[in-house]
N, CA and C of each residue as an Amber inpcrd file, in Angstrom:
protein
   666
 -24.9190000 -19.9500000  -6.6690000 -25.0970000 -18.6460000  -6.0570000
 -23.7870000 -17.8550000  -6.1510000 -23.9040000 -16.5860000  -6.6970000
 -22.9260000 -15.2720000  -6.4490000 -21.8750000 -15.7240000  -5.5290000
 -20.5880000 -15.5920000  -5.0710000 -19.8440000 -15.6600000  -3.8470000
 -20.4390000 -14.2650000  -3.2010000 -20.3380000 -13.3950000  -3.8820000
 -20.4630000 -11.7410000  -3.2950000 -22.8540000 -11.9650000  -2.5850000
 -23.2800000 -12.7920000  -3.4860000 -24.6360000 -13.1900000  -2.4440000
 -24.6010000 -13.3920000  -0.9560000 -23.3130000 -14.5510000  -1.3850000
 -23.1490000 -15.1910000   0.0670000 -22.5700000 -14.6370000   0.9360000
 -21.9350000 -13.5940000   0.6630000 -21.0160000 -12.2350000   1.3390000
 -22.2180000 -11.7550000   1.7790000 -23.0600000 -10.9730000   1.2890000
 -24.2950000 -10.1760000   1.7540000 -25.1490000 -10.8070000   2.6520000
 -25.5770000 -12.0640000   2.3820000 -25.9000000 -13.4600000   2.9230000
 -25.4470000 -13.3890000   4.2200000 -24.6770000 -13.4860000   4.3860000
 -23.9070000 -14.0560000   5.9680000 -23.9780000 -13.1590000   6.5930000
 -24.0320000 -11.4530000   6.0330000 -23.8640000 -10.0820000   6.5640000
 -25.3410000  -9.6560000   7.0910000 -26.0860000 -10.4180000   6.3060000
 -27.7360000  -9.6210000   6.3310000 -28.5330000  -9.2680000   7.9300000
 -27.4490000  -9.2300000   9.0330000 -27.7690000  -8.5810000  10.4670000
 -27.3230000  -7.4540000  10.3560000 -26.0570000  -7.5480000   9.7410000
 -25.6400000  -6.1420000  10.1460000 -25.8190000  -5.3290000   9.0260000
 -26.5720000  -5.5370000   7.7550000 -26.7990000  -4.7290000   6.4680000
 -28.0060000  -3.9880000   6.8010000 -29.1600000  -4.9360000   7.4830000
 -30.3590000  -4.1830000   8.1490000 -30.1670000  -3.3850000   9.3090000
 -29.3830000  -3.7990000  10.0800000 -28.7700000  -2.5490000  11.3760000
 -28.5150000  -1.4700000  10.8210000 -27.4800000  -1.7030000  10.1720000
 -26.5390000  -0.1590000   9.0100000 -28.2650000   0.5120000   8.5010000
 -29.0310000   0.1120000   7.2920000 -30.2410000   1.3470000   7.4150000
 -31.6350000   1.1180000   8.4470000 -31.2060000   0.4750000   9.5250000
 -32.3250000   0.9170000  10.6810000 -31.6000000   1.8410000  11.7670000
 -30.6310000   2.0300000  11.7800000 -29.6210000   2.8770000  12.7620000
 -30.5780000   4.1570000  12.5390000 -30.1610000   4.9880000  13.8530000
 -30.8390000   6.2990000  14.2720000 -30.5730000   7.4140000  12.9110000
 -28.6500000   7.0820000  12.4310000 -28.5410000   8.1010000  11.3740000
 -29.6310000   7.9990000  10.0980000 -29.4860000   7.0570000   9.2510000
 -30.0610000   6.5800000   8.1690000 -31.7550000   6.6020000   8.7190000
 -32.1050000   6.6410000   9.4670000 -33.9690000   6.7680000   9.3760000
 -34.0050000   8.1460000   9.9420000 -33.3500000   8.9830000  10.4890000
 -33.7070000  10.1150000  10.2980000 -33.1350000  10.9790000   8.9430000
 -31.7960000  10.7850000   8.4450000 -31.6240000  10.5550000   7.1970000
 -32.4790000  10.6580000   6.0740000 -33.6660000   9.2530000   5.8860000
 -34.2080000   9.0630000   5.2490000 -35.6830000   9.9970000   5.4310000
 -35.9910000  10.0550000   6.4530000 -36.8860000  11.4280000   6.9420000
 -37.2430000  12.6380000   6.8450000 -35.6090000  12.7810000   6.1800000
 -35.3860000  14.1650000   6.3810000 -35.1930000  15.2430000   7.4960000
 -35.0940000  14.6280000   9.1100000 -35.0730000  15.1180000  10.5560000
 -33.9070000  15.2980000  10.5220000 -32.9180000  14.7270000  10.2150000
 -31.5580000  14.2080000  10.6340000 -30.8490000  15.9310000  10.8630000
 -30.5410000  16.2930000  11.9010000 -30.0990000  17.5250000  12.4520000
 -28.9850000  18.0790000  11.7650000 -29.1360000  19.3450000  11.2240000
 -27.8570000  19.8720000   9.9970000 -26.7130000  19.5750000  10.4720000
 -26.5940000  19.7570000  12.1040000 -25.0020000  19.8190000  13.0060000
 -24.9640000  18.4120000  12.6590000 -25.1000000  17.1400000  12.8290000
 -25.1480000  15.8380000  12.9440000 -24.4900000  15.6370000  11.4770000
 -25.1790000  16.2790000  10.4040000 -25.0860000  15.8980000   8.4360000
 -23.7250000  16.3850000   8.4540000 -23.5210000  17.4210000   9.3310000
 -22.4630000  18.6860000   8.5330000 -21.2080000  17.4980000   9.5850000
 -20.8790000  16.8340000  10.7870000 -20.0780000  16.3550000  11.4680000
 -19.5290000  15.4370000  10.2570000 -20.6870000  14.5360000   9.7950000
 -20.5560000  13.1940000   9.2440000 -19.8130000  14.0330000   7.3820000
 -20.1010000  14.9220000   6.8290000 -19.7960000  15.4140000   5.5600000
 -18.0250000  15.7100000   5.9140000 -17.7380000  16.3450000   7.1120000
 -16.5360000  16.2750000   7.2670000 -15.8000000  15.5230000   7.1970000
 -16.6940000  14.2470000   8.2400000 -15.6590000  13.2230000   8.4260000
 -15.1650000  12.0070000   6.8350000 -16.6750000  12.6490000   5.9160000
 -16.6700000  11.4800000   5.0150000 -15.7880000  12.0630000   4.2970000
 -15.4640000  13.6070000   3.9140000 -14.3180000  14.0130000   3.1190000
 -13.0640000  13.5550000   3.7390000 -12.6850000  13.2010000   4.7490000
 -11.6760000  12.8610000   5.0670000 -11.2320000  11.8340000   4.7900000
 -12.4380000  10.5600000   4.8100000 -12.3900000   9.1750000   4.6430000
 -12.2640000   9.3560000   3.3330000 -13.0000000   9.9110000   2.1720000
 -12.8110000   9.4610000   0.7270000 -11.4120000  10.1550000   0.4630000
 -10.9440000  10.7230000   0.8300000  -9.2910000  11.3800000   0.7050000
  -8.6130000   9.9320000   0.7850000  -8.5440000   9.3420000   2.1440000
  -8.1090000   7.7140000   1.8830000  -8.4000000   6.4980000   1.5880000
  -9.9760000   6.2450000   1.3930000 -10.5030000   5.3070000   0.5580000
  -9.4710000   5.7440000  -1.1380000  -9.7490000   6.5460000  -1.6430000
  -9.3920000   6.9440000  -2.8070000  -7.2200000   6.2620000  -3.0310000
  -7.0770000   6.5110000  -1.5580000  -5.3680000   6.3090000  -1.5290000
  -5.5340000   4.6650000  -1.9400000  -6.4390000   3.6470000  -1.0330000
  -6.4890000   2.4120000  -0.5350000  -6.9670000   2.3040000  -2.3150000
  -7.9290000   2.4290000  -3.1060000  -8.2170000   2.3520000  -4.4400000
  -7.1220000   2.4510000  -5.1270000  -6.6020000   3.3880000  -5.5150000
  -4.7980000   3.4110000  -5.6910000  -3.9710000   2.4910000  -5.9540000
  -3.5650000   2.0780000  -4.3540000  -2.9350000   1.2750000  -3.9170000
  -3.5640000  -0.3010000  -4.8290000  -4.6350000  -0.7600000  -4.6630000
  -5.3220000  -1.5540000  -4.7200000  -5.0250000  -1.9080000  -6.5230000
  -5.2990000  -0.7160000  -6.9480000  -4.9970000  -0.7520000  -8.3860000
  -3.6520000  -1.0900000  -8.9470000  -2.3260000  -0.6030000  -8.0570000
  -1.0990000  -0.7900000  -8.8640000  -1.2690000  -2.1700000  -8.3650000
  -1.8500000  -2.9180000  -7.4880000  -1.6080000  -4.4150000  -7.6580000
  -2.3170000  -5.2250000  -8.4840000  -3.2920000  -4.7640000  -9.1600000
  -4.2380000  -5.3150000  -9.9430000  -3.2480000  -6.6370000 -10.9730000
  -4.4590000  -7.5990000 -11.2440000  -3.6670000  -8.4430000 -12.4760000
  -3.1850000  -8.4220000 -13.7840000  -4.3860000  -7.2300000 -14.2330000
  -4.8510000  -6.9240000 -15.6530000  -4.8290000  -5.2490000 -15.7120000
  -4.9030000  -4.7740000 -17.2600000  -4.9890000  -3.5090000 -17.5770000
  -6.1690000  -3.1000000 -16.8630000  -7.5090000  -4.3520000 -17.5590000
  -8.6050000  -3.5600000 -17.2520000  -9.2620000  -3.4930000 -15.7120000
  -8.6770000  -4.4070000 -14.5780000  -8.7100000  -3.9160000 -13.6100000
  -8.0830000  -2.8880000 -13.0700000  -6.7350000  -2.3580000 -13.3030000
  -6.0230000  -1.1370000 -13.1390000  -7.2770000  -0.0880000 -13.5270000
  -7.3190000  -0.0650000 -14.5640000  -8.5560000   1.0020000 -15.0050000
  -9.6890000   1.3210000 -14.0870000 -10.2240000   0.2850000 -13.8880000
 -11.5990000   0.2830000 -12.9980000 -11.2560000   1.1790000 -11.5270000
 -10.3080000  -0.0090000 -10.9500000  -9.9200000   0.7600000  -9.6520000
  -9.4270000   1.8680000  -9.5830000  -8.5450000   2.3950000 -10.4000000
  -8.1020000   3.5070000 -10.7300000  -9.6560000   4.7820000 -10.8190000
 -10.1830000   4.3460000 -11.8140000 -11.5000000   5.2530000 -12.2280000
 -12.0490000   5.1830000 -11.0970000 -12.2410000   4.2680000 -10.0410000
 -13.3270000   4.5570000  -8.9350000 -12.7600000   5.1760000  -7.9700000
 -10.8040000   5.5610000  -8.1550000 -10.5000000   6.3360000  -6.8790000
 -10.4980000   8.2120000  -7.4920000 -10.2080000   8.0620000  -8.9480000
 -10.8820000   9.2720000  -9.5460000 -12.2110000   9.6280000  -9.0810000
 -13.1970000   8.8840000  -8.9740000 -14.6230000   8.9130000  -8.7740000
 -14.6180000   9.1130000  -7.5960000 -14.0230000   9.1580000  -6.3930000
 -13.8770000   9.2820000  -4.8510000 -13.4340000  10.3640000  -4.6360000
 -12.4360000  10.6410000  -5.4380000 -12.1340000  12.3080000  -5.5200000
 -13.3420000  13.3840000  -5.5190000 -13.7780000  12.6900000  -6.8310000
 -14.6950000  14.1030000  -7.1690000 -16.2880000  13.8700000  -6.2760000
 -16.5730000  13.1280000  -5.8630000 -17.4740000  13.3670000  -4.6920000
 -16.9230000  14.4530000  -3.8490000 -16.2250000  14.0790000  -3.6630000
 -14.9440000  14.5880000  -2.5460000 -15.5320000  16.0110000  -2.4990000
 -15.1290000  16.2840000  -4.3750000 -14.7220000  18.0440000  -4.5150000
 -15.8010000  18.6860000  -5.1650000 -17.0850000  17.8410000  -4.8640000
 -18.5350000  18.4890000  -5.9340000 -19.5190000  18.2870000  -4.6070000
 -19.6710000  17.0400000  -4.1990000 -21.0300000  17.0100000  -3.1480000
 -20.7330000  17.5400000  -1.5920000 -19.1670000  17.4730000  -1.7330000
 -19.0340000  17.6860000  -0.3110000 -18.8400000  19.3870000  -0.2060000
 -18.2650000  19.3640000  -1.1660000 -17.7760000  21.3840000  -1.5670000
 -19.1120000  21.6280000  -1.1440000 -20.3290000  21.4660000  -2.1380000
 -21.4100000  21.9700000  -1.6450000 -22.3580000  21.8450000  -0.5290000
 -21.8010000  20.9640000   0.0190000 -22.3270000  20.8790000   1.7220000
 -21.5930000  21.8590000   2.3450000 -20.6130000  22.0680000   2.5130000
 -19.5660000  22.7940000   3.0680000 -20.0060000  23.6170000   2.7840000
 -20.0640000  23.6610000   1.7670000 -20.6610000  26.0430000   1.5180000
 -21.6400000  26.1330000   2.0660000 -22.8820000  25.3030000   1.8940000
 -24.2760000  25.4060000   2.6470000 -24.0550000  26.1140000   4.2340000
 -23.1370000  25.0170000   4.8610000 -22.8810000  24.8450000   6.2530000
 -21.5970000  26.1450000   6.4120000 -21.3500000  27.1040000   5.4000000
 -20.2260000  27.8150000   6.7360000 -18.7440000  27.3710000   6.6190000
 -18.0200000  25.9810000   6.2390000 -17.5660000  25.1670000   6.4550000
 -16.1670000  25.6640000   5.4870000 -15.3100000  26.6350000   5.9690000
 -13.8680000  26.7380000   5.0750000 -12.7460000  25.5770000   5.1170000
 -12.2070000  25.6970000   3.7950000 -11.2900000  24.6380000   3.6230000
 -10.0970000  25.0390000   4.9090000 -10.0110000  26.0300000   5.5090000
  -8.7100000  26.2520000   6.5250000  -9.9220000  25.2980000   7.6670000
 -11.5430000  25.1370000   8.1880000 -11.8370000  24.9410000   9.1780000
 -11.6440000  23.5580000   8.9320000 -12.0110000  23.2080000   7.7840000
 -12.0130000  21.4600000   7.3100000 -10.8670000  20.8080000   7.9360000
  -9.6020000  22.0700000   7.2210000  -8.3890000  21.5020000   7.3130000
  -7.6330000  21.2360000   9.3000000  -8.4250000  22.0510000  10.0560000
  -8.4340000  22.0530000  11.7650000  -8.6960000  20.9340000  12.2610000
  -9.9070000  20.4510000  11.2000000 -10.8800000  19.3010000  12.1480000
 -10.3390000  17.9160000  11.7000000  -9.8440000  17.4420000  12.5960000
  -9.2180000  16.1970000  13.0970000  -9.9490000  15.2400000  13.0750000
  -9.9380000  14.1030000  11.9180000 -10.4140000  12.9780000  11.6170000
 -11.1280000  12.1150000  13.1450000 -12.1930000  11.3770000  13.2150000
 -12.5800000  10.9030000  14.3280000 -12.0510000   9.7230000  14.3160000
 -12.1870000   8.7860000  15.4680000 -12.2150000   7.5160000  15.8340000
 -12.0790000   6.2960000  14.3730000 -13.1480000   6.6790000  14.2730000
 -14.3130000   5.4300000  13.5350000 -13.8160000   6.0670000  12.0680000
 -13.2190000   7.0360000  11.5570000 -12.6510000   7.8520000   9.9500000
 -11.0510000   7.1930000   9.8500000 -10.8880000   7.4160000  11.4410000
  -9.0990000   6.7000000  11.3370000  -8.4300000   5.3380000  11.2150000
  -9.3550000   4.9070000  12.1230000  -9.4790000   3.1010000  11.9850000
 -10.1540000   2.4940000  10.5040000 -11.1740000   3.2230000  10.1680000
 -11.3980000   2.6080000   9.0620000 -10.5360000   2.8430000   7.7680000
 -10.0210000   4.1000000   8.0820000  -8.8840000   3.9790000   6.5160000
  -8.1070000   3.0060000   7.3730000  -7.3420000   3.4040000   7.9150000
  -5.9970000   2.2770000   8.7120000  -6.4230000   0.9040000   7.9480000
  -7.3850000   0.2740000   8.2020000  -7.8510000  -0.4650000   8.3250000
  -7.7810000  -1.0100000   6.2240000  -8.5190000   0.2750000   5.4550000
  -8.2800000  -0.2670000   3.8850000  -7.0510000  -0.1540000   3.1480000
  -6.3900000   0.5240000   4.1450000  -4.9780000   0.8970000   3.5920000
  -3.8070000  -0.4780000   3.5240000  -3.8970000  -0.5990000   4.8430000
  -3.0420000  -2.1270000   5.4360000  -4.0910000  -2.9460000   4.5830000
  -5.0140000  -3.2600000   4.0700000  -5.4980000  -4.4970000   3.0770000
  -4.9700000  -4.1670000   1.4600000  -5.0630000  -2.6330000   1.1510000
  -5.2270000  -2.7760000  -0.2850000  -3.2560000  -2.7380000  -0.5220000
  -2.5350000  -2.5140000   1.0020000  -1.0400000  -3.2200000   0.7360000
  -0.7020000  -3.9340000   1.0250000  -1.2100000  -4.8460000   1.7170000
  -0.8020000  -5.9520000   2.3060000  -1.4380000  -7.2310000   2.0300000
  -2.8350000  -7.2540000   1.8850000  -3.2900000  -8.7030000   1.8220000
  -3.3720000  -8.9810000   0.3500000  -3.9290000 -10.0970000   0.4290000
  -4.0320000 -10.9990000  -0.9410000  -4.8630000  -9.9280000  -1.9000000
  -4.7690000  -9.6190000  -3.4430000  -5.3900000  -8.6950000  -4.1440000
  -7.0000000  -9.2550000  -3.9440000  -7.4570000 -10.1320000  -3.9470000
  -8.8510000 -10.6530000  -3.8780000  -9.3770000  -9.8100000  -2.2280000
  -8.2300000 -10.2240000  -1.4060000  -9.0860000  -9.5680000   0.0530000
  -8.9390000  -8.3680000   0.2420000  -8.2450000  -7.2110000  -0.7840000
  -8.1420000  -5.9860000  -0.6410000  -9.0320000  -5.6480000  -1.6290000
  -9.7640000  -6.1120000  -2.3330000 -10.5630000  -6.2780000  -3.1610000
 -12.2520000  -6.7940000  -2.6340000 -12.3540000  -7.3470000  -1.4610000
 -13.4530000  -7.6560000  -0.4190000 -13.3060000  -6.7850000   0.2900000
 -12.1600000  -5.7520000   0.8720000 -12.2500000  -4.8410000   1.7140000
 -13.0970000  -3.2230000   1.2060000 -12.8480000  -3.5030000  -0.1270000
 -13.0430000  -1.7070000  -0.5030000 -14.6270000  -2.2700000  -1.2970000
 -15.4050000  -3.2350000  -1.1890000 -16.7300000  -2.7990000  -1.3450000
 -17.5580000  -2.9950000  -0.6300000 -17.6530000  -2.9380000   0.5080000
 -18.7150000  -2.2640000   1.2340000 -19.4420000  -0.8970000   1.1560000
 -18.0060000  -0.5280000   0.9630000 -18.0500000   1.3990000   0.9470000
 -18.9370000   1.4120000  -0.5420000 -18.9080000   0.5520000  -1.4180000
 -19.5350000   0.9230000  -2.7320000 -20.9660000   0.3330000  -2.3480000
 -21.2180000  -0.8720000  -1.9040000 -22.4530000  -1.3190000  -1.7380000
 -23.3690000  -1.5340000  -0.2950000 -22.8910000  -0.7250000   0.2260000
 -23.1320000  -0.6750000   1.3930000 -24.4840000   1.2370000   1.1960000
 -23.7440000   1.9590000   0.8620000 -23.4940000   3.4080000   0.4460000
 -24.9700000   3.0340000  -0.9830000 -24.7380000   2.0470000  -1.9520000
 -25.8020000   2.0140000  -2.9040000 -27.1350000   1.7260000  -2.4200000
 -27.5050000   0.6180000  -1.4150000 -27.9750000  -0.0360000  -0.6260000
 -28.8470000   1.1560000   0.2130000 -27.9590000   1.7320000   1.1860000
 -28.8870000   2.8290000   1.8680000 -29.7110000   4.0150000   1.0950000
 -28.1900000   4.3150000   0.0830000 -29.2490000   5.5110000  -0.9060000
 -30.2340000   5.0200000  -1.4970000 -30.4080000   4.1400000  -2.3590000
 -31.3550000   3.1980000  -2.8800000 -32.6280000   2.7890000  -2.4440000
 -32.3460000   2.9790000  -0.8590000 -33.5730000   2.2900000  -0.1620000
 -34.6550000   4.1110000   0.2400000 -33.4810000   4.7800000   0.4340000
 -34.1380000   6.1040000   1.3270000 -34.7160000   7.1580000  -0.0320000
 -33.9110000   6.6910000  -1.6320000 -35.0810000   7.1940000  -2.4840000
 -36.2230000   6.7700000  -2.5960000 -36.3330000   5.5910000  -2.6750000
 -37.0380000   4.9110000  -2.7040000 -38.5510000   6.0920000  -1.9290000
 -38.1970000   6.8190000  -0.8400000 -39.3870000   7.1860000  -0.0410000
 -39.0810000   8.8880000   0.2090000 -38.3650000   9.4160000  -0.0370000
 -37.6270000  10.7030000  -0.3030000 -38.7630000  11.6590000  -0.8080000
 -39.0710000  12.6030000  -0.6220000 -39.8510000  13.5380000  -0.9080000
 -39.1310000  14.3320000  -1.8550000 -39.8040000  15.1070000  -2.7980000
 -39.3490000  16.1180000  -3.9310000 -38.0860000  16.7650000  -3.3090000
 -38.4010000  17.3590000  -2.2680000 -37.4330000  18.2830000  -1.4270000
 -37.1770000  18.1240000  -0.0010000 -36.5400000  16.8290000  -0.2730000
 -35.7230000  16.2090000   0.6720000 -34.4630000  17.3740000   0.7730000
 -34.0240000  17.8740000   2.0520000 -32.9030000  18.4720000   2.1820000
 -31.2910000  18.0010000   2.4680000 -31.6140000  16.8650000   1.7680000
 -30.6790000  15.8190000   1.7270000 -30.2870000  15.1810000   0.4730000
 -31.3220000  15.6990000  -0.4930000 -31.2020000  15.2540000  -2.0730000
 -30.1730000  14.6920000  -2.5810000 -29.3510000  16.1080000  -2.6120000
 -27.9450000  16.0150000  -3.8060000 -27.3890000  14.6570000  -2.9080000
 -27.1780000  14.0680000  -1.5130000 -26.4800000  13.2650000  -1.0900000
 -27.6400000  11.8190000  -1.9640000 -28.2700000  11.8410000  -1.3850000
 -29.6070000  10.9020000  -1.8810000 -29.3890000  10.3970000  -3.6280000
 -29.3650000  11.5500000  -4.5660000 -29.0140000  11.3680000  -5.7300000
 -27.6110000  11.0530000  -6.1120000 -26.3200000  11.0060000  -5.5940000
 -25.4660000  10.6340000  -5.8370000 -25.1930000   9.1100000  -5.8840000
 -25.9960000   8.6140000  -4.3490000 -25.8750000   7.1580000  -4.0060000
 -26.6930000   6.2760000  -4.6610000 -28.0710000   6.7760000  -4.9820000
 -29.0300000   6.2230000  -5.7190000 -28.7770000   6.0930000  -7.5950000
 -28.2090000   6.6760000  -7.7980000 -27.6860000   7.6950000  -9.1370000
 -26.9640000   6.2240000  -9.9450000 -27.4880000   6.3190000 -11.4800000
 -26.9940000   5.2320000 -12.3290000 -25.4090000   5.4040000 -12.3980000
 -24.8320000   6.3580000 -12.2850000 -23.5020000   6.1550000 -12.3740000
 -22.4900000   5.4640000 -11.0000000 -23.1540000   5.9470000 -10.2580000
 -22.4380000   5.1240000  -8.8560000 -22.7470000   3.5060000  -9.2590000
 -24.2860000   3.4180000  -9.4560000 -24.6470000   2.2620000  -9.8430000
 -23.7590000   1.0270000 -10.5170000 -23.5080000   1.6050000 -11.6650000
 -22.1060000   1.0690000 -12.5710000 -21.0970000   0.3620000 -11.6440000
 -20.5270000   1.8600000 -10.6850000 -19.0770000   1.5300000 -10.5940000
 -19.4350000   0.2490000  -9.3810000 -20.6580000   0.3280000  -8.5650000
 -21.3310000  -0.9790000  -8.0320000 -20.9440000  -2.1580000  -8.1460000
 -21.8120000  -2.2240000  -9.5030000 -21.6210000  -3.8630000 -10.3040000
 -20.0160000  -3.6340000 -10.7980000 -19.8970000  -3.0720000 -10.9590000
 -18.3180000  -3.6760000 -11.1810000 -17.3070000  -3.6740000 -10.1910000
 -17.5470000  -3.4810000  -8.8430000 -16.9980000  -3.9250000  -7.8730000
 -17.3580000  -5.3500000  -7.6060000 -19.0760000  -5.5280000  -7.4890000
 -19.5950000  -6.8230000  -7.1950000 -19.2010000  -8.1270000  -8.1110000
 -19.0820000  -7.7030000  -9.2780000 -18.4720000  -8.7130000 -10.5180000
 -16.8870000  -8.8010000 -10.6190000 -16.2920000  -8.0660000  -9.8950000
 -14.9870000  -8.0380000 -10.0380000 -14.6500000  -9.0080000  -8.6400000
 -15.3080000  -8.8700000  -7.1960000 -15.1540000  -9.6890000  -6.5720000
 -15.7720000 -11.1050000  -6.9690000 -16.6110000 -10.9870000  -7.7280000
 -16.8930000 -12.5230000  -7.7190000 -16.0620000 -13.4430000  -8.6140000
 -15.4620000 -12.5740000  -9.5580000 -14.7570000 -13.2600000 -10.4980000
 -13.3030000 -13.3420000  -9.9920000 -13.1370000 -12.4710000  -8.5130000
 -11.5480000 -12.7500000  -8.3280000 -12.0690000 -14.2350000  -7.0600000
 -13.0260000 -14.3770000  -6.5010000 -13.5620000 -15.5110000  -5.8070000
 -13.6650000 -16.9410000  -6.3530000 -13.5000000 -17.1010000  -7.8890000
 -13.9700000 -17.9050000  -8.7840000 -12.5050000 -18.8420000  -8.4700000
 -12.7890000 -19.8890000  -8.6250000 -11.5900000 -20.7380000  -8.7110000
 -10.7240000 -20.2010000  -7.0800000 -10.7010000 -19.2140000  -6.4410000
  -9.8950000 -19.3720000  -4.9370000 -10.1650000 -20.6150000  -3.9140000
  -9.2430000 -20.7300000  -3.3320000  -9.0590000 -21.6180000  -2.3640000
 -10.1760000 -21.4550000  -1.2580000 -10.7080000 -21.8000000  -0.9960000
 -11.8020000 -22.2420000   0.6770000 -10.9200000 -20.8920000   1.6290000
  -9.8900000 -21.5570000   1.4620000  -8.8070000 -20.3490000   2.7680000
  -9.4800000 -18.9330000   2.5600000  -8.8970000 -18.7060000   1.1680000
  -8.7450000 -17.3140000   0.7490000 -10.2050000 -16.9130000   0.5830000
 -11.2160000 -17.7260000   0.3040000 -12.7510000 -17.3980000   0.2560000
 -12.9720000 -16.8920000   1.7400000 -12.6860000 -17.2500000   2.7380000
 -12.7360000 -16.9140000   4.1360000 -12.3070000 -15.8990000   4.6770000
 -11.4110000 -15.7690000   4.1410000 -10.2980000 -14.4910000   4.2570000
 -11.0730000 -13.2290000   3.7570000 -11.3900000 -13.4790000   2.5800000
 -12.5020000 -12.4160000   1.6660000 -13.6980000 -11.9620000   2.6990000
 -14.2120000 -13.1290000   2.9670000 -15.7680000 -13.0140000   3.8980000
 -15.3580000 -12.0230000   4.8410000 -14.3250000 -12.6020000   5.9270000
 -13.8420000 -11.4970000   6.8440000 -13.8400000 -10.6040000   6.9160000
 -13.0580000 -10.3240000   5.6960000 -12.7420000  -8.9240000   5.0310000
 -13.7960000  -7.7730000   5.0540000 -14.7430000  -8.9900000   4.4360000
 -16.0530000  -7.9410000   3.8770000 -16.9340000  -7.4260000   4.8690000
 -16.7220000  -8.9190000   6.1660000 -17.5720000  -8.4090000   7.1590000
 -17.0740000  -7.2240000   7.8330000 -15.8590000  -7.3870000   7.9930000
 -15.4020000  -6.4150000   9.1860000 -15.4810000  -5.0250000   8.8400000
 -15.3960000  -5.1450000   7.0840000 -15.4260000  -3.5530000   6.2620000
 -16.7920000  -2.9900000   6.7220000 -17.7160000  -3.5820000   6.8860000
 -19.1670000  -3.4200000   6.6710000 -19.2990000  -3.1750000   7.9800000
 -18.7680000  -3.8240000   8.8120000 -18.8800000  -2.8680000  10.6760000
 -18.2750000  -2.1840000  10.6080000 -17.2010000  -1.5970000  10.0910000
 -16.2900000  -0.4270000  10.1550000 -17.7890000   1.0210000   8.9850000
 -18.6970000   0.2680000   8.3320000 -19.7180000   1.5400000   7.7560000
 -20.5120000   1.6740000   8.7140000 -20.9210000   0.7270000   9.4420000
 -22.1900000   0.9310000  10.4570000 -21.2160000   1.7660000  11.6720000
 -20.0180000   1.4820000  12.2550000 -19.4860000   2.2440000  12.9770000
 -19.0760000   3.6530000  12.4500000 -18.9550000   4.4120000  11.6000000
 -18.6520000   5.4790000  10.5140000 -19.9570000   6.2690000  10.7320000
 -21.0180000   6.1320000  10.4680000 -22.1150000   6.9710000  10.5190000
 -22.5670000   6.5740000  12.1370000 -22.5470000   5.4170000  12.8200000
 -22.5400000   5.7250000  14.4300000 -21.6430000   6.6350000  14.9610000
 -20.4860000   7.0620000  14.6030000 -19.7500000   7.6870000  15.0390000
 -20.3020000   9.0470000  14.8260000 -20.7190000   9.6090000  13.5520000
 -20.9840000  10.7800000  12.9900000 -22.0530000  11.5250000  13.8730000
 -23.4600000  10.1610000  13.9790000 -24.3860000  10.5810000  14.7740000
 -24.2050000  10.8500000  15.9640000 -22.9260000  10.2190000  16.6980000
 -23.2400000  10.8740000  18.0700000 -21.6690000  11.9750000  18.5860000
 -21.5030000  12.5210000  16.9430000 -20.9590000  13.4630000  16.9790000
 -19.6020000  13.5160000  17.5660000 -18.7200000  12.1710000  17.4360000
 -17.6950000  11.7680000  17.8440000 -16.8010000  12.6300000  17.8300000
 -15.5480000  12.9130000  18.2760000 -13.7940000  12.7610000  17.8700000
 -13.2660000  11.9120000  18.2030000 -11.9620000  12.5240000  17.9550000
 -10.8680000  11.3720000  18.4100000 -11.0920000  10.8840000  19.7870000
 -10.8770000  11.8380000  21.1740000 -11.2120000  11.7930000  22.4020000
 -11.9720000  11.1650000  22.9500000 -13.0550000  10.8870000  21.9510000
 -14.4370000  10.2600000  22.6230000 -14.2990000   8.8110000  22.8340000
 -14.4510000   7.9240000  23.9090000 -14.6320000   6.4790000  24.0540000
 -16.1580000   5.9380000  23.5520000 -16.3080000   4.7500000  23.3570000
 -17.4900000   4.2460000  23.9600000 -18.3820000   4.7510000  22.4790000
């Protein structure tokens, strides 16, 4: 079996929580309240600003050319979500780059970069490498499931088609094959270390869109 199976495997409570949560089934519905989409589009431009740093980072430690490349290309690829799906939410919604630039990252946007940043510099390249795919397969997983049932004119599309979309797809499997092959031959320790990793990344997504839905900031407890 996959190591990255047994990653999903061990996770599969909190992978079904993440698309049964209130966001993702109204989401998938199409209900999901514009104020609620437009909170969470903010907060996710903020997050892919430092997912994209933690990719980076992640990359100048790489072993090989062609991992440099990959990671590199997928924090290019984090960018331009960034500056194509989110631009056009933002215009939809009203949303100027001076108001973007006001609104102060939440809770659950700050901890979770904190959180890929200190892995993709600090820990072992394999567990900074378990840390940054959730966000890829976590993200394929929900879009995947909510096309799956999506109406022609879902008002949620362009987000829907990005996640579902053969090119995200790609950069997917080559996160999932890149962890399994940096899992191959590791120590029991460092396999553990990875799992961790992956789990805790993967509550830090289900906390990310909990946060969004109930319209968090910084200020907010609980």
């Amino acid at each position: 079996m996959p190591f990255t199976t047994t990653l999903w495997n061990n996770t599969a409570a909190l992978q079904e929580r993440i698309q049964d949560m209130p966001f993702n089934r109204e989401l998938a519905a199409g209900t999901l309240p514009p104020e609620t989409f437009q909170t969470y589009i903010i907060q996710d431009a903020h997050y892919l600003e430092g997912f994209a740093r933690a990719l980076a980072l992640a990359a100048a430690r790489a072993p090989d050319a062609e991992t440099i490349a990959q990671l590199a290309g997928s924090a290019t690829g984090a960018i331009a979500v960034e500056r194509q799906l989110h631009a056009d939410y933002m215009t939809r919604y009203g949303v100027s780059a001076e108001a973007f630039a006001r609104t102060p990252v939440s809770q659950a946007c700050d901890h979770y970069v904190s959180f890929l940043l200190k892995s993709a510099a600090l820990d072992p390249f394999a567990v900074a490498v378990a840390a940054l795919l959730p966000c890829f397969w976590v993200y394929q997983e929900v879009g995947t499931r909510i096309h799956a049932t999506a109406a022609p004119d879902h008002p949620y599309q362009a987000w829907i088609e990005t996640y579902a979309g053969e090119d995200f797809g790609r950069a997917v499997r080559g996160m999932i094959d890149l962890t399994d092959r940096l899992a191959d031959g590791a120590s029991d320790a460092l396999q553990a270390e990875m799992a961790a990793t992956f789990e805790r990344s993967s509550w830090h997504e289900w906390m990310f869109w909990q946060s969004a839905y109930e319209r968090a900031t910084w200020r907010d407890v609980g």
